[in-house]
N, C-alpha and C positions, 0 to 999 in steps of 0.2 A: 531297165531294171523294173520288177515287180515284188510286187510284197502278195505273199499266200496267207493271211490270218486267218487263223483256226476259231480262235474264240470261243472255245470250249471249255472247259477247266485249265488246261494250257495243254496244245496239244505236244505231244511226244515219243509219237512212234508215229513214221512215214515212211509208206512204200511206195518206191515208181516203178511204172508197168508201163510198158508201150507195145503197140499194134503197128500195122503198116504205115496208118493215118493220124496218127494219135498217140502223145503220151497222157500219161493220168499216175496223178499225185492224192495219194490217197492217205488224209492225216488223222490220229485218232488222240483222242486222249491219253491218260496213264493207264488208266483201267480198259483199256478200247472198248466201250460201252459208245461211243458217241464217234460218226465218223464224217468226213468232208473229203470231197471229191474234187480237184482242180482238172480240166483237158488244157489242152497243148494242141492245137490244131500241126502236123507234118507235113499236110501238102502245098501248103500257102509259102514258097519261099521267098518273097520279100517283106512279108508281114505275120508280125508275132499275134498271136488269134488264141486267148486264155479266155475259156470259158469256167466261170466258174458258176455251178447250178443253185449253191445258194442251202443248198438239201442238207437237214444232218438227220443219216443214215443210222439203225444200230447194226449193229454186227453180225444181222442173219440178212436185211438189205444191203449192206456192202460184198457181203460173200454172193450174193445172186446175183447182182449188179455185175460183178466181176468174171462171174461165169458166163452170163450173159454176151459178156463183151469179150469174152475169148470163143465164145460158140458163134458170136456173128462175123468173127474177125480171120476166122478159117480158113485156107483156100478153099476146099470141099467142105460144106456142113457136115458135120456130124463126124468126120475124121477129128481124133486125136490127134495130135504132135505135128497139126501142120500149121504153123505160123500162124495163133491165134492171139493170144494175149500172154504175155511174158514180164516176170519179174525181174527187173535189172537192178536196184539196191533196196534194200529192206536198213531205215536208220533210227536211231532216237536222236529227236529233240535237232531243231535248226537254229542258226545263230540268229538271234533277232539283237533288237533295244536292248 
């Protein structure tokens, strides 16, 4: 079990996106003015490998970050629509305390 704290005003909108190698938990406040970045390392299958970078991002570094990480995540650079970075739930607000 892992605990992801936001510690931001409380955060409440969360998106997860996964690459070949990698998921990434991307949590923001109410306002998404302020953002936090959790990975999930996928290739390590005996051991759970959470990187979190500690960073709080505003909303023009999470949108590049994320671009970034769908353009290095491509089979061919610079093709669109080939397995880069992907959105798989888009939520508010997670059950804590």
């Amino acid at each position: 079990m892992f605990v992801f704290i936001m510690r931001l005003e409380e955060a409440s909108h969360e998106c997860f996106y996964f690459s070949s190698q990698r998921y990434f938990l991307v949590g923001s406040n109410h306002a998404q003015t302020k953002h936090r970045v959790l990975k999930i390392d996928r290739t390590e299958p005996k051991d759970l490998v959470i990187i979190d970078d500690k960073h709080v991002y505003n909303h023009q570094e999470v949108r590049e970050l994320l671009g970034r990480l769908d353009l290095g995540n491509r089979t061919k650079m610079g093709q669109k629509g080939s397995s880069g970075l992907s959105r798989a739930v888009s939520a508010f607000g997670i059950v804590g305390e």
